[in-house]
N, C-alpha and C positions, 0 to 999 in steps of 0.2 A: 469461574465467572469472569466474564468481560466488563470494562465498564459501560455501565447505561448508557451513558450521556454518547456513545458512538453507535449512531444506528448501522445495523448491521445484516443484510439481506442474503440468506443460505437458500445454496440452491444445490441440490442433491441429485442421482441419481448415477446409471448405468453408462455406459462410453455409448457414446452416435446416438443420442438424445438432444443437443443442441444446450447442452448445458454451457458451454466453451463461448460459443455464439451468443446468447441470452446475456452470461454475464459481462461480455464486455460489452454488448447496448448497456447494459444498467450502470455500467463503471461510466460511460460516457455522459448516459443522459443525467446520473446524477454527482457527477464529479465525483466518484468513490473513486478507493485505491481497489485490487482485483486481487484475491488468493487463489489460485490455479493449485489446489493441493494436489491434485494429481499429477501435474509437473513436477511436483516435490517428488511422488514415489519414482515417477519414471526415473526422475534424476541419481536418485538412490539404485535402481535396477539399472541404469549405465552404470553406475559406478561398479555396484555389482559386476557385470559383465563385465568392463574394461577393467577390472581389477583381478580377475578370472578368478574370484569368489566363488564357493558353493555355496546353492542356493540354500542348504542345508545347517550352513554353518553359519547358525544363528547370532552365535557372540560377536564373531567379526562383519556380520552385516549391523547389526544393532553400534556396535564400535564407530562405522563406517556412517550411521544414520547420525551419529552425535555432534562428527565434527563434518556433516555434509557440504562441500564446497557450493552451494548454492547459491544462485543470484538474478535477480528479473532484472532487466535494462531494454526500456526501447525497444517493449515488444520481443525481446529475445534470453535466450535463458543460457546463461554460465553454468559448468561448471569448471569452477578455477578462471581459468581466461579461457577458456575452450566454450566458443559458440556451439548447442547443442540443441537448437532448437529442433532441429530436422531428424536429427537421430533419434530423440526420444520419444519421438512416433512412429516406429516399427511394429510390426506385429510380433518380434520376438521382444523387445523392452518393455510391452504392454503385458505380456505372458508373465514374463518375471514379475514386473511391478505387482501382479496381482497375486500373482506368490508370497512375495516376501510381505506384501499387505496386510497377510491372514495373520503373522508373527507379532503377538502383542506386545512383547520388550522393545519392538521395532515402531509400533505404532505411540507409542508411548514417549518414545526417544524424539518422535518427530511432531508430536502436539504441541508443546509450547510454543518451538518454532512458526508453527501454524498460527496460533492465539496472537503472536506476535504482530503478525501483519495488521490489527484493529486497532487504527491510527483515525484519529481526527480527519475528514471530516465526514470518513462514514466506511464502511468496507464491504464487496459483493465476494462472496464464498461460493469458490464454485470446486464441489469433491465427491466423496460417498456417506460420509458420517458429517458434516457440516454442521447438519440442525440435528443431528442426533445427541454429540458426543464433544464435536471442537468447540461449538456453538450452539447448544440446547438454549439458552438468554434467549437467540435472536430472536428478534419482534417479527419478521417475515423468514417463514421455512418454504420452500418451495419445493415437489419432488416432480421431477421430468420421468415420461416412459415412452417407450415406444417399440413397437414387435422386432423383433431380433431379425426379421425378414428386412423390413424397412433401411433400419441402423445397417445391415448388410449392405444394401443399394448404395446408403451414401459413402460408403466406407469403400467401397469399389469408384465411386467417382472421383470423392477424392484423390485415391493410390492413380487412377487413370491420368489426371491434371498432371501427376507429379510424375506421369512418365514410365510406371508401375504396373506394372502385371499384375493381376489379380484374380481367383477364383472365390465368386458367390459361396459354392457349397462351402467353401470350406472358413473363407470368412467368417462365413452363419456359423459357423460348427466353435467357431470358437471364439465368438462372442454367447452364445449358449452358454458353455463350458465354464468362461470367464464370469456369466454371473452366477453361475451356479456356484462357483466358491466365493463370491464376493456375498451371494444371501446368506450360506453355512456356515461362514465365517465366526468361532466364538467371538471373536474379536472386532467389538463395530460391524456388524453386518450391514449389507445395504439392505435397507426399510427405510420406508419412508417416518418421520417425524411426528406423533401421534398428532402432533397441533399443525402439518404440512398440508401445503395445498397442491394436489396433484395436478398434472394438465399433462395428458397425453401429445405426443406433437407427433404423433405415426401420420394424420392425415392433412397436418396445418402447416401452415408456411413460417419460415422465420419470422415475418411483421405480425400474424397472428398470435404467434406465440409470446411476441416482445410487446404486443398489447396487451396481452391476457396480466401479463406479469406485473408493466407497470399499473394497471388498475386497483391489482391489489398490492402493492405496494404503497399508492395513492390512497389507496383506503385505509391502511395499517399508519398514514401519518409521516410514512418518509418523503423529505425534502429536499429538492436538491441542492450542492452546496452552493 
């Protein structure tokens, strides 16, 4: 349980849903602090990788989740002193992450640290279990979808920006894949929050969507600080 008195707005779902985008409107318009749990696992799945870790060996990734060098600064993400923002959006460090995610000693090792971020004067959760499991309390559950075609498109635009080569098919193919163990998952599956409010954004634009959110947010009583 979190405390009350910090509202707290979960916003769940799959990768290239706009869940990343949404919550930092809502961190701005309502002067929250922002949890990016999924930066936590990528971070973890770097470490993983630069530590040449198997994926398999459960102990020393969970060991490795305990004392994770993590840190948000200015829009950018440490680990240690190592700027890591850019790395940890690869289509291999997303593969892992969503590996080692399924491993419940591992998801478990890294929830408090998560719980932790719900500071005064309000916090926007943006993950897969958010309003399931980190934050079931929160007073706004939100879940994002969108067809795995779509999330392909933008997922190619962006690698393009960034100079990236990219193939559609197989992009598709494996964000498929990806949610296919993120639903089977014993462990926090992604579902939606039986008291969530879905909104597809396959056909809506970003302001669309960041209207849809604050109305019900505005409706649930959150204020800004």
């Amino acid at each position: 349980m979190t405390n009350p008195s910090i509202p707290i707005i979960a916003i769940d779902g799959p990768s290239g849903v706009g869940k990343g985008t949404l919550a930092q409107f809502l961190c701005e318009h309502y002067g929250f602090h922002l949890l990016d749990s999924g930066a936590i696992y990528r971070t973890l799945a770097y470490g993983v990788t630069h530590s040449d870790l198997d994926v398999e060996n459960e102990d020393a990734i969970v060991s490795l989740a305990r004392q994770l060098p993590v840190s948000f600064e200015g829009g950018q993400v440490y680990y240690g002193e190592q700027v890591i923002t850019s790395a940890i959006r690869t289509e291999t460090v997303a593969a892992v992450a969503s590996q080692i995610a399924a491993i419940q000693p591992v998801r478990e090792a890294l929830l408090q640290r998560q719980r932790d971020f719900a500071k005064p004067p309000g916090l926007v959760a943006d993950g897969r279990d958010m309003g399931t499991v980190v934050f079931a309390d929160a007073p706004v559950k939100l879940f994002l979808t969108a067809s795995a075609e779509e999330r392909a498109k933008r997922r190619v635009i962006q690698l393009k920006n960034q100079g990236v080569d990219a193939n559609i098919a197989q992009i598709t193919w494996d964000i498929e894949q990806r949610d296919a163990r993120d639903r089977s998952r014993v462990s926090s599956p992604l579902i939606p929050a039986q008291d969530a409010v879905e909104i597809d954004t396959t056909a809506l634009s970003i302001d669309e969507v960041c209207q849809q959110a604050i109305r019900l947010c505005d409706r649930s009583g959150i204020q800004p600080a």
